[in-house]
One Martini backbone bead per residue (centre of mass of N, CA, C, O) as a GRO file, in nm:
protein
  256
    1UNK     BB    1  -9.346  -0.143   7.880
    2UNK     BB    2  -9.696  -0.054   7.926
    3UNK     BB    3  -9.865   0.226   7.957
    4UNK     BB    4 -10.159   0.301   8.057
    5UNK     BB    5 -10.193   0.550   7.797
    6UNK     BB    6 -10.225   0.367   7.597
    7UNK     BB    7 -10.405   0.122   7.587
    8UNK     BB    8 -10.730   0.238   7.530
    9UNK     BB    9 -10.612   0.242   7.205
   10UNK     BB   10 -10.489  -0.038   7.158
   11UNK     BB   11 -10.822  -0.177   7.252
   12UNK     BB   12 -10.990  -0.014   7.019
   13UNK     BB   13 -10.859  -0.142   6.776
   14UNK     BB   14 -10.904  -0.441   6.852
   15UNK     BB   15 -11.218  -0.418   6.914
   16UNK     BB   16 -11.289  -0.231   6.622
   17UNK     BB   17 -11.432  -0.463   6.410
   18UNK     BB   18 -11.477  -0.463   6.083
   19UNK     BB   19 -11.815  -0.513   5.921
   20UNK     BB   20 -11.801  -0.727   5.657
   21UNK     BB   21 -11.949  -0.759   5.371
   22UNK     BB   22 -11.976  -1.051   5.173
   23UNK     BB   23 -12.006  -1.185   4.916
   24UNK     BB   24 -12.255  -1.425   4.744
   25UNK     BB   25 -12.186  -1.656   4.587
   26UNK     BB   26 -12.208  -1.966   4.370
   27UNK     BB   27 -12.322  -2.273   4.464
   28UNK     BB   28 -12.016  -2.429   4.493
   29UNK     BB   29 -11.837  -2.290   4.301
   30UNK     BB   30 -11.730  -2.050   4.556
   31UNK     BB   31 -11.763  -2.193   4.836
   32UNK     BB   32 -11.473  -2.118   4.934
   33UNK     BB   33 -11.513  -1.875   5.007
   34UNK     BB   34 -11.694  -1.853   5.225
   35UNK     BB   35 -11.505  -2.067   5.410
   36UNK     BB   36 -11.276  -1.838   5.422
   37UNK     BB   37 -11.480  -1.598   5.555
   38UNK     BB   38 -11.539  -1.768   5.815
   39UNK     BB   39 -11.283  -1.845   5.925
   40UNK     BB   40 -11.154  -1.514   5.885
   41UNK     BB   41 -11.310  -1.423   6.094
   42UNK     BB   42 -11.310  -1.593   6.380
   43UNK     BB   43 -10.962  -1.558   6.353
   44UNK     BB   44 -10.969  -1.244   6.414
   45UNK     BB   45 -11.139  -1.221   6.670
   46UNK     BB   46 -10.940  -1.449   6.846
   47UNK     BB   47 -10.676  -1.295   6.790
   48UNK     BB   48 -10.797  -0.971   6.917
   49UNK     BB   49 -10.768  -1.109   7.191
   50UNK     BB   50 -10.538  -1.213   7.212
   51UNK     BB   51 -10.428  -0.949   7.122
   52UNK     BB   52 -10.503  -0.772   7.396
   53UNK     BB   53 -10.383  -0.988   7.649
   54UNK     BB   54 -10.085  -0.931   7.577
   55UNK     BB   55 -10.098  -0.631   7.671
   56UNK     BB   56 -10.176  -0.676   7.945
   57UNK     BB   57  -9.979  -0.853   8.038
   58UNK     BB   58  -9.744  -0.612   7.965
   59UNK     BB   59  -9.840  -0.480   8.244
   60UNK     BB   60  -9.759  -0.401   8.554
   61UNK     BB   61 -10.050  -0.443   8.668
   62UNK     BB   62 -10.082  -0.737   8.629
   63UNK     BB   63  -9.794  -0.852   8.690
   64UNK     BB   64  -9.907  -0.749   9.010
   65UNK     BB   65 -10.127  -0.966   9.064
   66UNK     BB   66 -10.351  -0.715   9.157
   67UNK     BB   67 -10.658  -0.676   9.134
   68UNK     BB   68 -10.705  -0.379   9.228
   69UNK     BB   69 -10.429  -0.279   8.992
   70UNK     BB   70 -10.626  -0.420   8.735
   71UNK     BB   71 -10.920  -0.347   8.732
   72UNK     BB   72 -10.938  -0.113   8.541
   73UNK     BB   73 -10.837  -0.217   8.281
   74UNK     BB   74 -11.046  -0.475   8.259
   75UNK     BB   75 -11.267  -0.304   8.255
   76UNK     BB   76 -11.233  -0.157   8.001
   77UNK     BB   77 -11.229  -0.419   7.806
   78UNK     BB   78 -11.528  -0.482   7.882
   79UNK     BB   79 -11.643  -0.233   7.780
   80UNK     BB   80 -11.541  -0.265   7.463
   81UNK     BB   81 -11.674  -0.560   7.511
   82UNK     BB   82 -12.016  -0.744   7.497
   83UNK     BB   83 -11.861  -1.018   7.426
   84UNK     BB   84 -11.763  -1.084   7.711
   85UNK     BB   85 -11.541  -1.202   7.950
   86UNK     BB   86 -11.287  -1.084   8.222
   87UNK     BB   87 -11.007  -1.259   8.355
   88UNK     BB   88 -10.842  -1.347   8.682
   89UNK     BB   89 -10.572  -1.641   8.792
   90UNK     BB   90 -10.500  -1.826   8.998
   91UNK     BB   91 -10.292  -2.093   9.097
   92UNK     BB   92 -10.577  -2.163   9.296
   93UNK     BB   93 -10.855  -2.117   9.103
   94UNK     BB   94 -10.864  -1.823   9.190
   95UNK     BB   95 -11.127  -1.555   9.054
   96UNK     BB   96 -11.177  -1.269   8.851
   97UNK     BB   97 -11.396  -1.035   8.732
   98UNK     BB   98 -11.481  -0.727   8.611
   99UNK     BB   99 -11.831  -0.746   8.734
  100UNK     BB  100 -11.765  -0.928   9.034
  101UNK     BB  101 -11.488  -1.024   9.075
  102UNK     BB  102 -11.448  -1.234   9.322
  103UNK     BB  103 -11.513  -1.586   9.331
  104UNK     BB  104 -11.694  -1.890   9.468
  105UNK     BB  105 -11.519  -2.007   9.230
  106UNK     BB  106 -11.311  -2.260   9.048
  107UNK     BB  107 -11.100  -2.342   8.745
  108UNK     BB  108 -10.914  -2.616   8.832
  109UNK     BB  109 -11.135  -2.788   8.649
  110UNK     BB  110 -11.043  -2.713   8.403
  111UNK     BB  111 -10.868  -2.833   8.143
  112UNK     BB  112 -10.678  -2.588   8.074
  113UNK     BB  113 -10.535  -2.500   8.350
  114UNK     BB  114 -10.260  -2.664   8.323
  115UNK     BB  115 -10.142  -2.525   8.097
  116UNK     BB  116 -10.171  -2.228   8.197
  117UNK     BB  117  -9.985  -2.324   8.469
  118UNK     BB  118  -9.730  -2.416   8.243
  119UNK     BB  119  -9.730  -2.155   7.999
  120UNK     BB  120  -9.999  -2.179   7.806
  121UNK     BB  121 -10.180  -2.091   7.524
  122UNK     BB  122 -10.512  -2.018   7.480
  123UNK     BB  123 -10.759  -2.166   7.212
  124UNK     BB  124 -11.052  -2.281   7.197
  125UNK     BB  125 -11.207  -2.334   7.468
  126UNK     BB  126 -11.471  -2.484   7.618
  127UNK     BB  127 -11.747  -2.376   7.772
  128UNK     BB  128 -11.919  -2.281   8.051
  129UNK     BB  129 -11.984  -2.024   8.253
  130UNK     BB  130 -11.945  -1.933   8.555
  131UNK     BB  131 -12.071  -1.631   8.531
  132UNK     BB  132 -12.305  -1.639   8.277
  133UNK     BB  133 -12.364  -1.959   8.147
  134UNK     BB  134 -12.238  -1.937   7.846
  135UNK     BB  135 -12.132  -2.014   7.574
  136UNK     BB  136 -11.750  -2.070   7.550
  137UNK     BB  137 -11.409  -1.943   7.401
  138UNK     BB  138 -11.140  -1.981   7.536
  139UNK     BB  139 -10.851  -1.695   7.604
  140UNK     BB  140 -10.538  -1.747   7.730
  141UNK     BB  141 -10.287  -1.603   7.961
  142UNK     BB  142  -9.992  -1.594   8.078
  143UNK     BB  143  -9.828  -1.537   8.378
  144UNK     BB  144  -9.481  -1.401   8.461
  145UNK     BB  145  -9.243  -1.436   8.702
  146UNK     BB  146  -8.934  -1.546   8.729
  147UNK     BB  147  -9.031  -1.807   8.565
  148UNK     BB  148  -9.327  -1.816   8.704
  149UNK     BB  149  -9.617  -1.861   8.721
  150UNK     BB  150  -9.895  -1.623   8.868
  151UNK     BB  151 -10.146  -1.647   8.595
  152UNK     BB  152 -10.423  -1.534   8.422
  153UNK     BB  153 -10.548  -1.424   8.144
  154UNK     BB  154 -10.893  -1.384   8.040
  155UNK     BB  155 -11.168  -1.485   7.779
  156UNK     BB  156 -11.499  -1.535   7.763
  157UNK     BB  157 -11.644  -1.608   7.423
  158UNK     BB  158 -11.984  -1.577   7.291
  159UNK     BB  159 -12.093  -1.783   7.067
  160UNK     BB  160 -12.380  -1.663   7.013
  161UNK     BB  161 -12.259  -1.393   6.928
  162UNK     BB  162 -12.045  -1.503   6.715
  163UNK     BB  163 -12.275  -1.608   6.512
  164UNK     BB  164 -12.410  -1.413   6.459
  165UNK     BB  165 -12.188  -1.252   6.296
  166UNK     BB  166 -12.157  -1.437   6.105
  167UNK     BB  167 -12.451  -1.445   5.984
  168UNK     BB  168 -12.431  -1.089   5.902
  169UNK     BB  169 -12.180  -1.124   5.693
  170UNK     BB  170 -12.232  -1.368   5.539
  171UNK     BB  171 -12.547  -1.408   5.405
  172UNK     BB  172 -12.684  -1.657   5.390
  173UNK     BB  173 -12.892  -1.822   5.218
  174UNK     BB  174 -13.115  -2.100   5.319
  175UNK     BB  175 -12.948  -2.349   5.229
  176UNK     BB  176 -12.721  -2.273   5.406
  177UNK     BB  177 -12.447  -2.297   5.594
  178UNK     BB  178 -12.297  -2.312   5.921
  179UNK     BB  179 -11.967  -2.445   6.114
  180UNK     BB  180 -11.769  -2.626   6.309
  181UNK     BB  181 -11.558  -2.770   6.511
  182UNK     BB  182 -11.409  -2.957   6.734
  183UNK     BB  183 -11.176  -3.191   6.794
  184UNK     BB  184 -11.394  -3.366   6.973
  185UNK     BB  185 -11.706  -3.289   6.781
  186UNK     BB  186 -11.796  -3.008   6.867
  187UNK     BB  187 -11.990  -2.762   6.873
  188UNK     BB  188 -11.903  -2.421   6.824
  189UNK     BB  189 -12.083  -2.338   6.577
  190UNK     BB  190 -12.398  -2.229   6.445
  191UNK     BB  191 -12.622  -2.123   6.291
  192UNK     BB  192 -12.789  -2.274   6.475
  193UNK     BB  193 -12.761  -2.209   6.847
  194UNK     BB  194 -12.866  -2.499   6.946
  195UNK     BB  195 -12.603  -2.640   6.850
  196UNK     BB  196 -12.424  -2.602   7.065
  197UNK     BB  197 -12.213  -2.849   7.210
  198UNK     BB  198 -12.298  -3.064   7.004
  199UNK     BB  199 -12.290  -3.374   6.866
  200UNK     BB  200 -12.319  -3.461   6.506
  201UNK     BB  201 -12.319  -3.813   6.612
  202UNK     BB  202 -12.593  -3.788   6.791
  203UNK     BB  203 -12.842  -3.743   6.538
  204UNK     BB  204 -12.907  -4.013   6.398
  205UNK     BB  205 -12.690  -4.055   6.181
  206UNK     BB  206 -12.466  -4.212   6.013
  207UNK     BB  207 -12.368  -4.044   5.809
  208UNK     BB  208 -12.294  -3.785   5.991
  209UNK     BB  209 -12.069  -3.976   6.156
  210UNK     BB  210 -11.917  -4.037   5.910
  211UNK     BB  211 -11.834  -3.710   5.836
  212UNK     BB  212 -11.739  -3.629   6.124
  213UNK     BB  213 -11.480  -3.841   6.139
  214UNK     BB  214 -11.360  -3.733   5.868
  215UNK     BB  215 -11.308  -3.450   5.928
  216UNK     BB  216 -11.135  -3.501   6.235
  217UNK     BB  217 -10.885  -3.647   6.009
  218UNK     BB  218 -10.869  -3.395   5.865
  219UNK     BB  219 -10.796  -3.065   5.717
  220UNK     BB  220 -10.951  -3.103   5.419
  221UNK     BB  221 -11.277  -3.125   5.252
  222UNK     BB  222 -11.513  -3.320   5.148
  223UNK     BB  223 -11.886  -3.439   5.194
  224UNK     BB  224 -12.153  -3.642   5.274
  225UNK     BB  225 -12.484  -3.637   5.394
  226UNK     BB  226 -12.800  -3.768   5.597
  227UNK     BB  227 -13.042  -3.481   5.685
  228UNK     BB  228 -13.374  -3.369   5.743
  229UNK     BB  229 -13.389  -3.552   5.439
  230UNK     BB  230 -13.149  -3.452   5.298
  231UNK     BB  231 -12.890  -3.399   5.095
  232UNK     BB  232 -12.526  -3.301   5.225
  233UNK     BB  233 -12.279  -3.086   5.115
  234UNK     BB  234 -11.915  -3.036   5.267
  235UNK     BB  235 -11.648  -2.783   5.277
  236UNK     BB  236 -11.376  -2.766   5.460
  237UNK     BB  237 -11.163  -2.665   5.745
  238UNK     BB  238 -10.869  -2.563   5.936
  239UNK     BB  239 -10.774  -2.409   6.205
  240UNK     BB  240 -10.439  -2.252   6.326
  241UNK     BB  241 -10.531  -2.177   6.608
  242UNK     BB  242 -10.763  -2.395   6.688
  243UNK     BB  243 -10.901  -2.663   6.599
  244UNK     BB  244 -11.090  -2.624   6.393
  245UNK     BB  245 -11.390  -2.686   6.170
  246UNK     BB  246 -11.463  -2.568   5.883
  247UNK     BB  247 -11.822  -2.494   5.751
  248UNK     BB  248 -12.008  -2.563   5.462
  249UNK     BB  249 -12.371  -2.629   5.381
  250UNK     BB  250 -12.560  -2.809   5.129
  251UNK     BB  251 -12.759  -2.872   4.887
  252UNK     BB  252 -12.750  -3.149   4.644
  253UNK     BB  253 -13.000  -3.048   4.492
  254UNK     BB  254 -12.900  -2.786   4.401
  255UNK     BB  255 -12.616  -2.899   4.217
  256UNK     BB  256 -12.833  -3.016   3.929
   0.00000   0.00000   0.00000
């Protein structure tokens, strides 16, 4: 059991997490290191949320399934990281947050919804907040008592502030671009954040949507598309945490 006089440090240490700028390669040559500076800050952010709700997740007050008495905690790590709202839902989709309390919609309609009410955890699903209407990256915990789930504890990560971090990280000079895509080929990061949930098969270009067919078919590779007027070369990889395709891209006639 996890004693409440711990929680506050141990999510402190989880969620201010340092802000490292990462050396800017030569484009083309060193492009992979790039590549994997942007793959891994998004996946130490989304491990320790997941580990953050996992501490949470193996307290009395949570496990005690009451609102009331996890309500102190929960507001605690909402407190201490203003880029997410964290939430607790019940079996039959009704949940609170923890500035707004209990909500008069319910997340039972939510893709994510089954598979956590089946005991299984959640990362990096898509949605639009219910409670803040932001575009976000659902990562929750299921609860258990005898066998049985009695709720799930979870955190919508927002995309525009976690996108904001990743290009202030990255520094990358203006011809270079950072994206993400999900499993079924929305966008989930984007420097620009106008595009975040856009799928880039839609945006009228035959070659980019070939290009993201073929990134969404394999786990790691090169690919090359004509999109505002540029060729545009992208180098690729697959998160094992979450099923994204992490991208940097740059144009095809910077490297000649």
């Amino acid at each position: 059991m996890v004693k409440k006089s711990t929680f506050p440090g141990v999510i402190l240490f989880m969620v201010v997490m340092p802000v490292v700028a990462f050396a800017q390669p030569p484009v083309g040559k060193d492009a992979q290191s790039l590549l994997s500076a942007f793959m891994s800050y998004t996946d130490l952010r989304m491990k320790s949320v997941q580990q953050s709700l996992e501490v949470l997740a193996a307290t009395s007050e949570v496990k005690s399934g009451q609102w009331e008495t996890m309500k102190g905690l929960v507001e605690l790590y909402q407190k201490l990281d203003g880029k997410l709202v964290v939430w607790y839902v019940l079996p039959d989709g009704r949940y609170y947050t923890a500035d707004k309390g209990l909500m008069d919609v319910k997340l039972s309609d939510r893709s994510y919804f089954p598979d956590l009410m089946a005991g299984k955890k959640i990362a990096g699903s898509l949605v639009v907040s219910k409670s803040t209407g932001q575009r976000s990256a659902v990562t929750a915990i299921p609860i258990e008592q005898g066998g049985k789930v009695v709720g799930g504890i979870g955190v919508s990560l927002f995309l525009d502030k976690l996108a904001d971090d990743v290009n202030s990280v990255l520094g990358l000079r203006p011809e270079l671009a950072f994206f993400a895509l999900a499993p079924g080929g929305r966008t989930t990061l984007h420097r620009n954040t106008d595009r975040h949930f856009l799928d880039p098969r839609e945006l009228g270009s035959e070659t980019l949507k070939k290009a993201v067919n073929e990134m969404l078919s394999k786990d790691a590779g090169e690919v090359t598309y004509f999109f505002d007027n540029v060729d545009k070369e992208v180098i690729y990889r697959t998160s094992p945490l979450t099923g994204w395709k992490f991208a940097i891209t740059f144009s095809a006639a910077g490297q000649k």
